[in-house]
C-alpha positions in Angstrom: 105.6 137.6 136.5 106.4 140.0 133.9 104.3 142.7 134.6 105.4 142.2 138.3 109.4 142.8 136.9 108.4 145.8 135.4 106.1 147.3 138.1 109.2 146.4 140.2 111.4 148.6 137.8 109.7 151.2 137.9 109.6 151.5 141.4 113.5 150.9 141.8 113.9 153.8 139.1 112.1 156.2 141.4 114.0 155.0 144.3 117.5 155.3 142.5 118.2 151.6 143.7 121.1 150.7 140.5 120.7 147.1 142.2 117.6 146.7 141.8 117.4 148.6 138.4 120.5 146.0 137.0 119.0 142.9 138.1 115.6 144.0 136.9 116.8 145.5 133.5 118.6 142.1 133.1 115.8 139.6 133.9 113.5 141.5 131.5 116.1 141.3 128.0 116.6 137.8 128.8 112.7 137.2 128.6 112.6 139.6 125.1 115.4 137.6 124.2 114.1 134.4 124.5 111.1 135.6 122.7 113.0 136.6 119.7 112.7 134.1 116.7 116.0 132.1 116.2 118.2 133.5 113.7 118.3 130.5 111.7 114.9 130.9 110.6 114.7 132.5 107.2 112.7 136.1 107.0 109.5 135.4 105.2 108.9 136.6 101.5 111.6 137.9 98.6 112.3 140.8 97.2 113.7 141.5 93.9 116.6 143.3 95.0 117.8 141.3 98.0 116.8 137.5 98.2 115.0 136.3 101.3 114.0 139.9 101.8 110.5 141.1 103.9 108.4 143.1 101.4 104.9 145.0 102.1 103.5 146.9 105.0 104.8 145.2 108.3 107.2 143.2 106.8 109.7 144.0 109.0 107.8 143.3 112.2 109.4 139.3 113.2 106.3 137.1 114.7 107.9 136.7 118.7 107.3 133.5 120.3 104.7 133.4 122.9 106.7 132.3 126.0 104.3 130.5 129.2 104.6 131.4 132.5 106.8 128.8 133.3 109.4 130.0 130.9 109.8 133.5 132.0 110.3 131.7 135.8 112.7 129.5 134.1 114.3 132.1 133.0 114.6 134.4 136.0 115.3 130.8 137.5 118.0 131.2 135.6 119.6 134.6 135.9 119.3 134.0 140.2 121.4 131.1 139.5 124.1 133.0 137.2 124.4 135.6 139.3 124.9 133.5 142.5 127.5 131.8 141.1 129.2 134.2 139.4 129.0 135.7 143.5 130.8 132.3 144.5 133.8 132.6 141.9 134.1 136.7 142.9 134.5 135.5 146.3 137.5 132.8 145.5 138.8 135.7 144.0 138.7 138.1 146.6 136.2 140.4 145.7 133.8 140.6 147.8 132.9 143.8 146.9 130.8 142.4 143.5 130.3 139.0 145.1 127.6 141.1 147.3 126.1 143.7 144.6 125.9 139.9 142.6 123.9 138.6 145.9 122.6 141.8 146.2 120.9 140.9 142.6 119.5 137.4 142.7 117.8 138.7 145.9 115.7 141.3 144.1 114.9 138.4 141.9 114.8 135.9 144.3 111.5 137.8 145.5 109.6 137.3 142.1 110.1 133.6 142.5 108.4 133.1 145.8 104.7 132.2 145.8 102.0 134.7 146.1 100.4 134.7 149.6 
């Protein structure tokens, strides 16, 4: 599904579709996100000047969790949902105007969710 966001991307960045390009752009941090290792977890090694420090060639490289398929749906799952209703409170508010470009969104992502044929 990833590769399939970012084919997607590209292809809304030629076409100068900023919908598209948001939406996009915002499922694909949330999956790099959700890779990153939790802050909580202390950096591997020590160095003499600064405890807990990385030392040695590639030391600052942090190991990314390997997320399953099912998590980066899960996750775009997720962002359709925000955005619709973030769409549903813009529209109690009277703005329709970003309750559609917010629709407009979890459409484009919508499509990603949908089986293959």
């Amino acid at each position: 599904m990833r590769a399939s966001l970012r084919d997607d991307l590209k292809t809304a960045l030629k076409a100068r579709n900023n919908v598209a390009v948001t939406a996009l752009r915002s499922a694909l941090a949330a999956i790099d996100n959700a890779e990153a290792v939790p802050g909580d977890r202390p950096l591997s090694g020590g160095g003499e000047h600064v405890a807990g420090a990385a030392v040695g060639l590639g030391a600052a490289e942090a190991q990314r969790r390997n997320l399953t398929e099912a998590d980066v749906r899960s996750i775009v799952e997720n962002e359709v949902r925000e955005r619709s209703v973030a769409a549903e409170e813009y529209e109690q508010l009277g703005r329709d105007d970003l309750a559609e470009r917010l629709r407009a969104e979890a459409e484009v992502l919508s499509r990603h969710l949908k089986p293959a044929p």
